[in-house]
N, C-alpha and C positions, 0 to 999 in steps of 0.2 A: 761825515763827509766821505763821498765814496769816489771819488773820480778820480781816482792813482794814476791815471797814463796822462792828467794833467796835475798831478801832484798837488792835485786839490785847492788846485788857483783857486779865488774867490773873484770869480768871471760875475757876470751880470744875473747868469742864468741860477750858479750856485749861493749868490747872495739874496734872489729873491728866493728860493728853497730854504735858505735859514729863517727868513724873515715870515714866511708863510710856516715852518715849523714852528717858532717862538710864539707867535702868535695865535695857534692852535693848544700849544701847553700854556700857555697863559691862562687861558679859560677852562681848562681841565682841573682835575681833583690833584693833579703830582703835586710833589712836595718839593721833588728833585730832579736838576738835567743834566746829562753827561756830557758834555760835546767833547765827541773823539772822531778819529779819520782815520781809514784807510789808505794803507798800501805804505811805501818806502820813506813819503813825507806827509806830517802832519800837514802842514800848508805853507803854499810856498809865496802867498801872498797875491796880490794883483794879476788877474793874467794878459800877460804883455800883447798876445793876441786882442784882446780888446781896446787895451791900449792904445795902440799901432791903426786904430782903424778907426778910433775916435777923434774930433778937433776938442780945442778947452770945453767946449760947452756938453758936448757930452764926455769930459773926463769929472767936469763938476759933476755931471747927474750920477756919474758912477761911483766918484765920491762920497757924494750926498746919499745912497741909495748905501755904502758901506759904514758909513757913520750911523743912520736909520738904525741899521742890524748892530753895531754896537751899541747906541742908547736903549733898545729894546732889551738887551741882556741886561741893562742894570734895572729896565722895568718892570720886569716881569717880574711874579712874586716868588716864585720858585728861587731857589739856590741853583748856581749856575759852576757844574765845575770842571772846567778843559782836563782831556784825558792824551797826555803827550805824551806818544810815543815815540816821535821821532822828530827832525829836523821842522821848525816855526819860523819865518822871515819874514820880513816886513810885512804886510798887512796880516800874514798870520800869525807876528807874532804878538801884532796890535792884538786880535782874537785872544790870544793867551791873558795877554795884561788886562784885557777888560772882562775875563770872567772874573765873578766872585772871588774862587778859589780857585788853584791847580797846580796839580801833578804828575813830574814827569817822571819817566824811567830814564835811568844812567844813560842812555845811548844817545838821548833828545840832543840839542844843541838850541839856541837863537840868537838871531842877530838881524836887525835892521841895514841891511847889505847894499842900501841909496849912497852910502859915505863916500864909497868905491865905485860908485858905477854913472851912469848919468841923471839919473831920475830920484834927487834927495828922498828919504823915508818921511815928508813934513809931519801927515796923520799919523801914521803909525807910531809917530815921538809920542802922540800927544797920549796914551795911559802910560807906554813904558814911562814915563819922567812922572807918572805920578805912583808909581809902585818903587822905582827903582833909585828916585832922584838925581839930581844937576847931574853932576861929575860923572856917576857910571852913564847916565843917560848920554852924554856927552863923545863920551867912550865907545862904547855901541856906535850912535851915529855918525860921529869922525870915521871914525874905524873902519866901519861896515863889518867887523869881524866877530865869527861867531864866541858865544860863550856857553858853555858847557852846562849841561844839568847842574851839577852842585854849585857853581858857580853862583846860577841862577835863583837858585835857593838862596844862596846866601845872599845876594845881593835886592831878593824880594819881590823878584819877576814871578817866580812859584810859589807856592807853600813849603814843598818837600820835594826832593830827587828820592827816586827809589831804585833800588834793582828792577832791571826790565821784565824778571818774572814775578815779581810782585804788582807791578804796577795796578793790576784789577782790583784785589786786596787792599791796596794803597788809597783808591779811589774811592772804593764803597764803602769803609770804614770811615775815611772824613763825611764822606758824603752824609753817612748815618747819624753820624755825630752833629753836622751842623744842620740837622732836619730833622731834630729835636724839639718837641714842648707844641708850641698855639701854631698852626702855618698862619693864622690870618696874621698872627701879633711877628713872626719873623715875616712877612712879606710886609707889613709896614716896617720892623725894622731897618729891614734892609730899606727900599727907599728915603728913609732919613738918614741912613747912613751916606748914600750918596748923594743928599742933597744939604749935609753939613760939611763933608771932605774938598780939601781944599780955599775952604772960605777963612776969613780972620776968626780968631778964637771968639771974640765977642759974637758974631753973624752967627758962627756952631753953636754955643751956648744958648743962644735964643733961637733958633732952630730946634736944636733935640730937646731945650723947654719945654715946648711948645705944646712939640708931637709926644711926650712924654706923659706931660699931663694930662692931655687928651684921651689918651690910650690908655690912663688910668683906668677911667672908668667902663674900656670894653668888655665883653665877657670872659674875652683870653687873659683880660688882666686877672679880674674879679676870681676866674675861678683859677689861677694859677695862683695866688695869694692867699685864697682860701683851703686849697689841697693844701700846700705848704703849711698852715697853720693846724689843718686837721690831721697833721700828719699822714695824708692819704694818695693815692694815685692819680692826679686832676684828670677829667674828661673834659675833653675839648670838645666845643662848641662851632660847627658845622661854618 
């Protein structure tokens, strides 16, 4: 995200650029996406200019058009992992919660800042309360008040807080790590992953059944199971 003198609102114009990005690596050979941004704020969320000049029905389509671009990250088969360097607010800090993974350097902050203002954070609740749960989620959005990198860590909004001159190191070293082994068998993992989360234990259980057994018998399985026995290096399967 490059548009620092809007502290990289996610306006109409930068939500269909994500969405046209996503969907371009989707179809590529990557294994892995970084989404970071430019200039003083990571993202400051909805930009009020479009807002202010919309009626409900096109604040639903702007909506509906930022929703889009979040289920697209959980589609996509690639590993997705936000690179915060700095301040995240409501709809960017939805952004944060709906990538895969992410990490920030010590200086970031986020917070859902609708608690405080006129215009509740309602979307932007809906990953934070599933990374962060009730109570902080609750916190956050009464509040509207920011919480700090480590914080954030800990509380499960991130993966890790780093020093802000690590952060690069910080990034590529998960990244590499979790972009490891078959991509075809982690890009199905991943989508069973979020299409068993949040359901009742019974609904998950027959869910990652399902797609487990299935997956047996792909070639990322066969020949991951096979190296491992031959004690050898597996080659992945195209």
């Amino acid at each position: 995200m490059d548009h620092p003198e809007r502290r990289n609102a996610l306006s109409r114009g930068m939500l269909r650029d994500l969405h046209k990005a996503l969907t371009e690596v989707a179809d590529s050979s990557a294994t892995g996406v970084v989404l970071a941004a430019h200039g003083p704020v990571f993202c400051s969320g909805h930009d009020f200019a479009d807002v202010l000049a919309a009626d409900s029905d096109g604040i639903r389509e702007l909506l509906e058009l930022c929703t889009g671009v979040m289920q697209l990250i959980h589609s996509v088969p690639q590993v997705v992992v936000a690179r915060v360097h700095a301040l995240a607010t409501a709809a960017g800090c939805q952004l944060v919660a709906t990538c895969d993974l992410a990490v920030a350097g010590e200086s970031a902050g986020f917070a859902l800042p609708g608690g405080r203002g006129g215009w509740f954070c309602h979307t932007p609740a809906v990953p934070v309360a599933r990374s962060i749960g009730r109570k902080r989620l609750m916190e956050m959005a009464l509040t509207g008040d920011v919480i700090d990198a480590r914080t954030a860590a800990d509380w499960g909004l991130i993966n890790r807080a780093v020093p802000d001159g690590e952060l690069d190191a910080a990034v590529e070293e998960l990244l590499l790590r979790a972009t490891r082994g078959s991509p075809a068998s982690k890009a199905l993992g991943k989508r069973a992953l979020y299409a068993q989360l949040d359901r009742p234990e019974t609904d998950a259980y027959e869910i990652a059944g399902e797609v487990m057994a299935a997956s047996s018998q792909s070639p990322a399985a066969r020949e991951g199971i096979a190296s491992f026995l031959g004690k050898r290096t597996p080659e992945w399967p195209e």
